[in-house]
C-alpha positions in Angstrom: 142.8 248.6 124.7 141.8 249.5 121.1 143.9 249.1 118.4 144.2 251.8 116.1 144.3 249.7 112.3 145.9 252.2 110.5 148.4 253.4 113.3 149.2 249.8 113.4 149.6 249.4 109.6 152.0 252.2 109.4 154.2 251.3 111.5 154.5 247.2 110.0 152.2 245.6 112.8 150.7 242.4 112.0 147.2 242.7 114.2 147.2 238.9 113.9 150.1 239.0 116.3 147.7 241.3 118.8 146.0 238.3 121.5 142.3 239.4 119.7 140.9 240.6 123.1 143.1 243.9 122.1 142.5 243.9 119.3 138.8 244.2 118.7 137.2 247.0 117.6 134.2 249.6 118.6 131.5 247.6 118.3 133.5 244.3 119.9 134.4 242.5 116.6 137.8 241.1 115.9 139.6 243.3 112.8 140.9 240.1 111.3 138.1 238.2 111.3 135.9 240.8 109.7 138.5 241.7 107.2 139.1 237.3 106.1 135.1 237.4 105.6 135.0 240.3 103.3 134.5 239.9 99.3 138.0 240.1 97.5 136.7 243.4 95.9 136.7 245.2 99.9 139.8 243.5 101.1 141.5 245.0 97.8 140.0 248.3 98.4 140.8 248.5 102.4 144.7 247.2 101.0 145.0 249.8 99.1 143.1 252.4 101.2 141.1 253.2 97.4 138.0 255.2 98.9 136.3 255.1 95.9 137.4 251.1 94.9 135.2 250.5 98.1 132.6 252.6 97.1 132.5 250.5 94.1 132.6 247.3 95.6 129.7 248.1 97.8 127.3 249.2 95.0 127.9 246.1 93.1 126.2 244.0 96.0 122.9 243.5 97.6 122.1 246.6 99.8 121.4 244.2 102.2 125.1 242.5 101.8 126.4 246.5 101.5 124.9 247.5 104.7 125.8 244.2 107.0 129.8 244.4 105.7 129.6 248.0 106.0 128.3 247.5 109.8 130.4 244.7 110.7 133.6 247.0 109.2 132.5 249.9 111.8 132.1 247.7 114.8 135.4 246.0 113.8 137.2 249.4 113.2 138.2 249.0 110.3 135.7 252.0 108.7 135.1 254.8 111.2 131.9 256.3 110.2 131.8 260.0 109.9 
């Protein structure tokens, strides 16, 4: 069953309360997880839902660093690509 993070942020829904085998995303990484390892600068952008604060974020590191956070956000759900 995938969780739909934003669904479950609107409506107050802690994902850490979800057992994490519901909880993981797309690519079959946990939400939570991914989102405790990102840099401060990401978890304040994905807070806020600031498009362009990620954007930011993500320039000011490595592209190497961009592209693995980036990756591990898709296959956690918590970026859908498109």
């Amino acid at each position: 069953k995938e969780i739909d993070e934003e669904r479950a942020m609107e409506e107050g829904v802690d994902l850490a309360d979800i057992p994490r085998e519901d909880r993981l995303g797309p690519g079959g990484l946990d939400p939570v997880e991914v989102f405790d390892s990102l840099p401060a600068s990401m978890q304040e952008a994905f807070e806020s839902r600031n498009t362009d604060q990620l954007k930011k974020a993500l320039m000011e590191m490595s592209p190497e660093d961009a592209e693995r956070h980036l990756k591990r956000c898709v296959d956690s759900g918590l970026w859908n690509e498109g």
